[in-house]
Every structure is written in structure tokens, then in C-alpha cells.
C-alpha positions in Angstrom: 72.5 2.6 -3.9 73.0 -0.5 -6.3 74.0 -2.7 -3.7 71.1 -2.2 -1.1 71.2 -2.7 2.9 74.2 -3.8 4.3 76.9 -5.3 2.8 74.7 -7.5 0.8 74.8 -7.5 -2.9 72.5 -8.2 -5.2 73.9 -10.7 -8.3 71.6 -10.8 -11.4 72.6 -14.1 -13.2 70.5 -13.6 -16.7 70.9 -15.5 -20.5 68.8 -17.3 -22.2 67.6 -20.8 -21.7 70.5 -23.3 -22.0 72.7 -21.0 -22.1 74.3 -22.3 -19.0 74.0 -20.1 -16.1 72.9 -22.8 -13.8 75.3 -25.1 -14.5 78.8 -22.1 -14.1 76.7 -20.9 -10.7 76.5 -25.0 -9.6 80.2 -25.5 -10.6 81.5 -22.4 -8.5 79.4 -22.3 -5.6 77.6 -25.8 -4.9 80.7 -27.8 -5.8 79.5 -29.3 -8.6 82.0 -31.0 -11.2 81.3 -30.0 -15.1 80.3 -33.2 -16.2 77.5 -33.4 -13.4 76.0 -30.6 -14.5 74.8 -32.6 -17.4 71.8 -33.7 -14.8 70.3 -30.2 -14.3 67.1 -29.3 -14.8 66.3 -25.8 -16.7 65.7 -22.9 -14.0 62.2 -22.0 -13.2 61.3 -18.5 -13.4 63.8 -17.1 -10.4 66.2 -19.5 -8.4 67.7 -17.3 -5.2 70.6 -18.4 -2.9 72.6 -16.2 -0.6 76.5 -17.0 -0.8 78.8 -15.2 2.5 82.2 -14.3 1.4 84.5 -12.0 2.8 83.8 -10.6 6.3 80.1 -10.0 5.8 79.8 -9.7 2.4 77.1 -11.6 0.6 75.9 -12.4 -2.6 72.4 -12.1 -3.1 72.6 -14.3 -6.1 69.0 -14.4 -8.8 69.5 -17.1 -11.1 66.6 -16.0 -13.7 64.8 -18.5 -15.6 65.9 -18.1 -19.7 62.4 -19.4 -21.4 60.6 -16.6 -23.3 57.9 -16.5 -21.2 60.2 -15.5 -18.3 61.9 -13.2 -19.9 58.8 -11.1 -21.1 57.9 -10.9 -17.6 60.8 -9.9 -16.1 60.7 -6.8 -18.4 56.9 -6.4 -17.9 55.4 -7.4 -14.7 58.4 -7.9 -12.2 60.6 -5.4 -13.7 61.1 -3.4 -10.4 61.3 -6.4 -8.5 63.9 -7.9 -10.9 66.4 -4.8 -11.7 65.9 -2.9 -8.5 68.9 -2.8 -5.7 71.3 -4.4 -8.7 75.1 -4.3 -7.7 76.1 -6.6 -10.7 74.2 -7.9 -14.0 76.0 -10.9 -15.3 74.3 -11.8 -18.9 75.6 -15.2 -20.2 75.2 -15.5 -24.0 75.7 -19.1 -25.9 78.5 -18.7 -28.2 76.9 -21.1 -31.2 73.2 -19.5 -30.5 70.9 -19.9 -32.7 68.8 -16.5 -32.0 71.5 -14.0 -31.5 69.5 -11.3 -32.7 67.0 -11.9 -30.0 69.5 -13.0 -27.4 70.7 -9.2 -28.1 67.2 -7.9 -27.7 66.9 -9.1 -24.1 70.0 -8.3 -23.7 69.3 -4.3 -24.6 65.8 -4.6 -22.7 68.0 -6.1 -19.3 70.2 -2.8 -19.7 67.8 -0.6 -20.3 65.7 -1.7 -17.2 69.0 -1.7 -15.3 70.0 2.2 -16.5 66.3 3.0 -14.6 66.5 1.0 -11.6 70.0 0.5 -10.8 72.3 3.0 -12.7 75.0 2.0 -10.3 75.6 -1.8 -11.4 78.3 -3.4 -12.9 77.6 -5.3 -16.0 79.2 -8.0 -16.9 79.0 -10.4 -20.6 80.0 -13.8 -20.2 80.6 -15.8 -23.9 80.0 -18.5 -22.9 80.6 -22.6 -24.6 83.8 -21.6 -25.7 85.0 -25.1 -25.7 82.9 -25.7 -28.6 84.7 -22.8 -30.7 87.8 -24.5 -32.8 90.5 -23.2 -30.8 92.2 -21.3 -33.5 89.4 -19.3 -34.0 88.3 -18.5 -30.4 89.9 -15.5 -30.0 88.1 -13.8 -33.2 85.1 -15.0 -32.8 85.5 -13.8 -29.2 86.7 -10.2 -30.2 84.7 -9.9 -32.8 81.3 -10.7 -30.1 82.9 -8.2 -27.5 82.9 -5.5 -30.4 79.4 -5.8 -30.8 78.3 -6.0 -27.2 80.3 -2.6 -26.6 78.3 -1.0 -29.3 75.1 -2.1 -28.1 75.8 -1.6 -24.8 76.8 1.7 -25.4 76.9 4.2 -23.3 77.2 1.7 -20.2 80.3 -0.1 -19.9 80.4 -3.5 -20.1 83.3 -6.1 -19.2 83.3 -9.6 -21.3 85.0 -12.7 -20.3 85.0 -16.1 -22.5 84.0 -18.8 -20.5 83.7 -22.4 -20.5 82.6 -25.1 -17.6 85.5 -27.4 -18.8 88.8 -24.7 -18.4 90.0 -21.9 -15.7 88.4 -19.7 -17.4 84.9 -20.0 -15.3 87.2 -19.4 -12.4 88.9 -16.3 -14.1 85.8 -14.4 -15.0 83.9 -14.8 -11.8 87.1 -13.9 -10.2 87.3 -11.0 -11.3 83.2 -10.1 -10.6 83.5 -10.7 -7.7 86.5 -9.2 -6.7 84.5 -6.0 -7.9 82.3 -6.3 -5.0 85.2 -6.3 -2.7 85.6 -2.7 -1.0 89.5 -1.6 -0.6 90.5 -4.9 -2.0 93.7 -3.0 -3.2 94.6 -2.3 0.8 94.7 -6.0 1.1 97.0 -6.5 -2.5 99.6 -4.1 -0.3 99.4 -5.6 2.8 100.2 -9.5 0.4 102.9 -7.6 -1.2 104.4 -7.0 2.4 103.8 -10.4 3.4 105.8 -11.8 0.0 108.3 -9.8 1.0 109.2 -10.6 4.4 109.1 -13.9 3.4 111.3 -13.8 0.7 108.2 -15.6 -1.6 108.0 -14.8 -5.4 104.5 -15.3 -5.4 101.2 -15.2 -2.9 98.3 -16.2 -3.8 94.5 -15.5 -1.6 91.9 -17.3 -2.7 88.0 -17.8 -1.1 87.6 -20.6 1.1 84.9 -22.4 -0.4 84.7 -21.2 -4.1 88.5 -21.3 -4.2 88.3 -18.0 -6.4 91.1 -16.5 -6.7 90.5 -13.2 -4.6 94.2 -11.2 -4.4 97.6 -11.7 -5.6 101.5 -10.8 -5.9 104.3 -11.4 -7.7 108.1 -10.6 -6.9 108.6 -11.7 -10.5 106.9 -9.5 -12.9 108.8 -11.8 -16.1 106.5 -12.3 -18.8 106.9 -15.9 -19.9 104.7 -16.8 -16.9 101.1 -18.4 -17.6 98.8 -15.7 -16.8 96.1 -18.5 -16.4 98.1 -20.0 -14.0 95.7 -18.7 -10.4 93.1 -19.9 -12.1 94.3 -23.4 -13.2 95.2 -23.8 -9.7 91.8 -22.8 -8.4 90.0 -25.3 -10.5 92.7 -28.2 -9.5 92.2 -27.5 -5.9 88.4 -27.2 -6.1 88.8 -30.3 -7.7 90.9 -32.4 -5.7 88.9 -30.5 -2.5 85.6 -32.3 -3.9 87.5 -35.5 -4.4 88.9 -35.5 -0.8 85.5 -34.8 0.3 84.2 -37.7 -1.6 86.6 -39.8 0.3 84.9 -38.5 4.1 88.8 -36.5 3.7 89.0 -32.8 4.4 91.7 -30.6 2.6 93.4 -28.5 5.4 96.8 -28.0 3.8 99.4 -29.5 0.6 103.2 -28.4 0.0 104.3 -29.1 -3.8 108.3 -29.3 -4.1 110.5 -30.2 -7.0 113.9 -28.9 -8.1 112.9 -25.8 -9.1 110.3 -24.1 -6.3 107.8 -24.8 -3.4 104.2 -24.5 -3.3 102.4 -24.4 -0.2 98.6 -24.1 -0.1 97.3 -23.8 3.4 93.8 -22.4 5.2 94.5 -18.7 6.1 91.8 -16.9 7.6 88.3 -17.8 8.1 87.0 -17.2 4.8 90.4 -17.4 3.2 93.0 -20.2 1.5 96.5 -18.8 0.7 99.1 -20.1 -1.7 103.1 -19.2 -1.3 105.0 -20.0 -4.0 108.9 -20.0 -2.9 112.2 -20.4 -5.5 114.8 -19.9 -2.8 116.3 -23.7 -1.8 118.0 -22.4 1.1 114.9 -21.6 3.2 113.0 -24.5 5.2 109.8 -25.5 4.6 109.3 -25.1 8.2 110.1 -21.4 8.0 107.6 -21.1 5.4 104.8 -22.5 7.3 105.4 -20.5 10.7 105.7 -17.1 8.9 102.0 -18.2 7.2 100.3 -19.6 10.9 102.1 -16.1 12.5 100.1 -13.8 9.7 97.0 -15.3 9.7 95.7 -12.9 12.7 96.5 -9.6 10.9 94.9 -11.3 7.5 91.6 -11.6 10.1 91.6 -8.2 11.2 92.2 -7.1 8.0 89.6 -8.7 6.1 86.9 -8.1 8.7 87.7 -4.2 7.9 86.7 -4.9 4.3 
């Protein structure tokens, strides 16, 4: 088993140094805003934190250290420590490294400790500093990096994200890791699709309580001139004004954005869950809106606590 006792999972955060693993794990889970991160001090050999999400899931999170010193002794010393019980490797590579040929070394010696401890995880590449990649020539530089990390990687699969502290796109690729922890995540995508239906909502929207990432969605309209960013812009603008309200002794419970074209209401769902409905239809109240959402919110508990 990757994942080891219980529903807790075991996240390997690896890179190395300044690559900026601490600062992407600060921003999503110890509400950190990018430009604070400036103040962080370089990780220490391991960092561990334990993060509950849904029902009694948790994330065993190992922030590992980056300094060559570390990283010989992770593959050396603690290497059963380190890779054992693994549900999910997440390697963070600097996108203007300096040392890519070794950053691909420890990359290769991560995996390979990986394919004889925990042959069961899920391993993710995040190319990361995107934001300092012109942006007319981020996605080639970005295809041609995921091209190379498949070969290597080869024969475990690997998913690649680009990621940067200062866009949605942090939001969108741990999104998506996380979401891969989720058991039967697609029962609860059917059971949002009913719910968008009875209300008459084009789109719903579940995201995590406190990392606002975006966790399940639906869409009555499937047209493709949609942003399909857009979740995770809203994540980052709600985690965002969530910090500022917090800054202010204010706590965000609930907002409803209305102009001529559609309704937004973002409101707390379940324990562990916000929810955003998106409605296009004038002729239904706003009241309506936000009954249908209090009169769900006990099937949502039961469901997710069967997760």
C-alpha cells in the first residue's frame, strides 16, 4: 500500500534548493500571500505538517530540504524512511535552473527509490517560475521540459503542471494532486451534476474550505469560449480576499456577485467544503438560490463523510 494506515496519505514535496517548494506549500496551505514568501528561510533537511481535508483524509505532507547535502542522504542513509508509504511524489524543478542536468539526476534517483519502496505512488512534475518565462514562449519551453521528463521518467508515468506563485496556476496543479487522493471523487461530480440541475444552475463549483482548491465541478454549458482557468482564478481571488477579511478580525461566510448577465453565489457548504453556483436565469430569486444550497448541504455531509 502507497498510502499507508488509514486514510492518511503520505505527500513527498522534493526539488532542489530555491526551487520553491516551501513557498507554493506556504501559499496553499498556511495562507501565505506570494509576496510574503519572499521572507522564508530555506527548508532544513525535512519539514512535516499534517493537513485534514475531506472527511478523514489527511495529507502527510514531507517538505524535503533541496541542499546537496540533503539530497545525498535522502537517497543514502534515509532512503527507506524517506520513499517508504509514498501515495504521491511532487518534484518541483526551477524553470531557468542553472544545473538541470543534475536537477534530472535527483530527479531519476527520487524515482528510482520510489519504483522500490512505493511502486504505487503518483508522481507528479511541477515547472515551476513560470512567470519568469516571456510569455510567448512559455508554452514551448514548457512542452519541450514535459518531453524530456516523460522520457526520463520512463516507464512510470508522470503528470506535469506549469506553475507559478503569482497566477491560478499553483491552484490548478495542486488541484488536481490532490483530487487524486480523493476516493470515488467521481460519485460526488454526479451527485453536483444533480444538484445543478434541480437548480436550474449552469455551473457548480466545490472547493476545500481552507485551501479553497478547487475539489469538483459541473457545467450545464459545455461552450467552448469559456476560460478554462476560470475555477482557479476564482480560488486564488477568494483565498485572497479570505486572508484580507481575516486581516480585518472579518470572517468570510458567504458573497453573491450579480450583474446583467448571471449570478455568483459563493457560500460555506459542508464542513470541509465551500460551494460556488453560478446562475444565468434572471427569472429566479436570489432567495431561491440560497435555500436550495442551505437544504443540500446535509446530503453533501453524508456524502463526503463516505469518501
Amino acid at each position: 500500500m502507497a498510502s499507508g494506515g488509514g486514510n492518511k496519505k503520505k505527500v513527498l514535496l522534493m526539488g532542489k534548493s530555491s526551487s520553491g517548494k516551501t513557498s507554493m506549500r506556504s501559499i496553499i496551505f498556511a495562507n501565505y500571500i506570494p509576496r510574503d514568501t519572499r521572507r522564508l528561510g530555506a527548508t532544513l533537511d525535512v519539514e512535516h505538517s499534517h493537513v485534514r481535508f475531506l472527511g478523514d483524509l489527511v495529507l502527510n505532507l514531507w517538505d524535503c530540504g533541496g541542499q546537496e547535502t540533503f539530497m545525498e542522504n535522502y537517497f543514502a542513509s534515509q532512503r527507506h524512511n524517506i520513499f517508504r508509504n509514498v501515495a504521491v511524489l511532487i518534484y518541483v524543478f526551477d524553470v531557468e535552473s542553472r544545473e538541470l542536468e543534475k536537477d534530472f539526476q535527483y530527479y531519476k534517483s527520487c524515482l528510482e527509490s520510489i519504483a522500490e519502496h512505493s511502486m504505487d505512488a503518483k508522481v507528479f512534475c511541477l515547472i515551476h517560475k513560470m512567470d519568469l518565462i516571456p510569455e510567448d514562449q512559455r508554452e514551448l519551453v514548457f512542452s519541450e521540459r514535459v518531453a524530456e521528463l516523460k522520457r526520463r521518467s520512463h516507464p512510470l508515468e508522470v503528470t506535469c503542471f506549469k506553475t507559478s506563485i503569482w497566477d491560478e496556476t499553483l491552484y490548478k496543479a495542486w488541484s488536481s494532486i490532490v483530487v487524486s487522493l480523493i476516493s470515488n471523487v467521481s460519485a460526488l461530480q454526479k451527485h453536483l451534476g444533480s444538484f445543478a440541475q434541480i437548480m436550474d444552475a449552469d455551473e457548480v463549483v466545490l472547493f476545500e474550505r481552507a485551501t479553497f482548491l478547487v475539489i469538483a465541478h459541473t457545467s450545464q454549458d459545455t461552450s467552448a469560449d469559456r476560460d478554462p482557468h476560470r475555477f482557479e482564478k476564482i480560488s486564488n481571488i477568494i483565498k485572497q480576499f479570505k486572508l484580507a477579511c481575516s486581516k480585518s478580525t472579518a470572517q468570510f461566510q458567504n458573497l453573491e456577485v450579480r450583474n446583467e448577465n448571471f449570478s455568483a453565489f459563493i457560500d460555506y457548504f459542508t464542513t470541509n467544503t465551500y460551494v460556488m453556483v453560478v446562475m444565468t436565469d434572471p427569472t429566479i430569486p436570489s432567495a431561491t438560490t440560497v435555500i436550495n444550497i442551505h437544504n443540500a448541504r446535509k446530503h453533501f455531509e453524508k456524502l463526503e463523510g463516505a469518501l
